[in-house]
N, C-alpha and C positions, 0 to 999 in steps of 0.2 A: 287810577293808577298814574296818568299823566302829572296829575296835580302833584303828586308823593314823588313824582321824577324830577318833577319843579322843584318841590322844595329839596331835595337832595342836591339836586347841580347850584343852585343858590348858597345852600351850606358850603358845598364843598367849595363855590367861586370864592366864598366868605370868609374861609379857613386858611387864609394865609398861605394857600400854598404856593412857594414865586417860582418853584423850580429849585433844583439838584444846588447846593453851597458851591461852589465854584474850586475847586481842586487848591486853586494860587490866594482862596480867600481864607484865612484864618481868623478865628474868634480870640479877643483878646485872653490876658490869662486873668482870672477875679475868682475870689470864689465866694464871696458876700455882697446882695444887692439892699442899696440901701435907698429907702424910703423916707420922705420926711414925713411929719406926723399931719400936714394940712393934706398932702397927697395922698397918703391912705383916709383920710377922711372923706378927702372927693370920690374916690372907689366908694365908700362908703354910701355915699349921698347917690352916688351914680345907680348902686347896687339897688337903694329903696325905691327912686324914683321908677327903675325899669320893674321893680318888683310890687309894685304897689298894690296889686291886686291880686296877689298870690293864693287869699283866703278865696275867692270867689271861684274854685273850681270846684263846686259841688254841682253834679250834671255832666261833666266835666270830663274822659279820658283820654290816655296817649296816643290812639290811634285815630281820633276826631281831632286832634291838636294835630298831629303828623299831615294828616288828611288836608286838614286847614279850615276842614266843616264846622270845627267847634270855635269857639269865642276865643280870641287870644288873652289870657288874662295877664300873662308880664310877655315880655319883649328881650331877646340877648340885646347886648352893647358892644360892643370894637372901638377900644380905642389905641391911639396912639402913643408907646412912651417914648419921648425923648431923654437922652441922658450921655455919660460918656463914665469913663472908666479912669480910675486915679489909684494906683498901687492892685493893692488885692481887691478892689471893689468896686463895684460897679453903682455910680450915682443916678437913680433914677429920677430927673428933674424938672418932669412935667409930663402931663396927659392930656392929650388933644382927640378930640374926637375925629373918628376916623373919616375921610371923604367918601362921598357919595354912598353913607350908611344907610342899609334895607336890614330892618330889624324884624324877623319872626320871632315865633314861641320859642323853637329852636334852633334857628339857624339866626346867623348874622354874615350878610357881606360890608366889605366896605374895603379903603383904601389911603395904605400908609406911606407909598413911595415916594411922594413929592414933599415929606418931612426931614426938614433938618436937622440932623441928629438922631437918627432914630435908631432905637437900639432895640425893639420889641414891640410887643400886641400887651394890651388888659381884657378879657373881655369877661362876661358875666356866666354863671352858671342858670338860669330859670327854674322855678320848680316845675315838676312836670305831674300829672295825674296817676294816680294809679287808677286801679275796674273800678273803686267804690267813691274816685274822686277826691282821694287826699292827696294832700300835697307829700311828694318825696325829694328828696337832695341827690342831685349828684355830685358827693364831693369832689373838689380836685381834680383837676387836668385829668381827663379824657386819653386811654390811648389813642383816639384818633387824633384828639388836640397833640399828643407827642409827636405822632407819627408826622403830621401836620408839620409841625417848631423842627424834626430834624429836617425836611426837605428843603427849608426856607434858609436867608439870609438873618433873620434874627437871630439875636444873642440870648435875649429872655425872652420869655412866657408870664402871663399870670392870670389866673380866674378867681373869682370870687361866685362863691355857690350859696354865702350867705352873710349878713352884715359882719360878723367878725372872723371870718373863714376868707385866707387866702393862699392860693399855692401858687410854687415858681419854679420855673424849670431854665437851667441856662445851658450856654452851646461848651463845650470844651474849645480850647484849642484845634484839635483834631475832629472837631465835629461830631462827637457824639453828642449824645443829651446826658444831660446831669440832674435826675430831680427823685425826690425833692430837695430844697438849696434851703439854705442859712435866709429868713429874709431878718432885716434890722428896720424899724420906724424909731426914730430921733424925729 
């Protein structure tokens, strides 16, 4: 049970949460995040390399991966996006891997405050086990990953749960969440 409390405070340290949007702080106005095509490709690349052993969970379930007993066969990712905002849109202009990154099965910490520029998180979906040891998807931002993105100072969101699967969620003005968003790769 300790262990499973470990990994839970480690997610949860890992999940961006910085604290309440600041009242006097507002999210710019955009409602298209745009990607260039070598950027989504590095998400891409990122996505296999943590995913690389996805097929080896035969043996394998959710609650020996949760536990930490079972073999990690992939790893989340945290990274950093840097970008800025030009009209309705928001340019996302580079991904930096997050500082002092601890990757589990399911959780990720790590840390994006001392980035310049930064306008959001990328991080990875894992496939996780089901009882008989296949791999399943979790598509798409997470309500906890939402819940997570509205407490914080980010603008965007985004996960990848598989090589050609990506979702974004961005802040309004007023602070709500908006997802899922318009993504564009040019």
């Amino acid at each position: 049970m300790k262990l499973l409390l470990a990994v839970f405070a480690v997610w949860l340290i890992g999940s961006g949460e910085r604290g309440a949007v600041p009242s006097a702080r507002r999210s710019p106005v955009f409602s298209v995040v745009l990607l260039s095509a070598d950027l989504r490709g590095l998400m891409s690349a990122l996505w296999v390399s943590n995913n690389r052993h996805w097929d080896e969970l035969a043996g394998q379930n959710t609650l020996t991966q949760l536990l930490g007993t079972g073999t990690p066969t992939q790893r989340e990712y945290l990274g950093c996006l840097v970008g800025d905002v030009a009209g309705d849109t928001l340019f996302v202009r580079r991904l930096l891997e997050a500082s002092d990154l601890k990757q589990l099965q399911f959780a990720v910490a790590g840390n994006c405050d001392s980035v310049a520029q930064l306008v959001g998180t990328f991080h990875t979906h894992p496939y996780r086990a089901d009882a008989e040891g296949h791999a399943i998807k979790e598509p798409g931002l997470s309500a906890m990953d939402l819940r997570t993105f509205a407490t914080g100072p980010d603008i965007v969101t985004m996960v990848m749960w598989d090589l050609d699967s990506l979702d974004v969620a961005i802040k309004a003005p007023d602070g709500s969440v908006r997802h899922p968003v318009r993504l564009t790769v040019r």
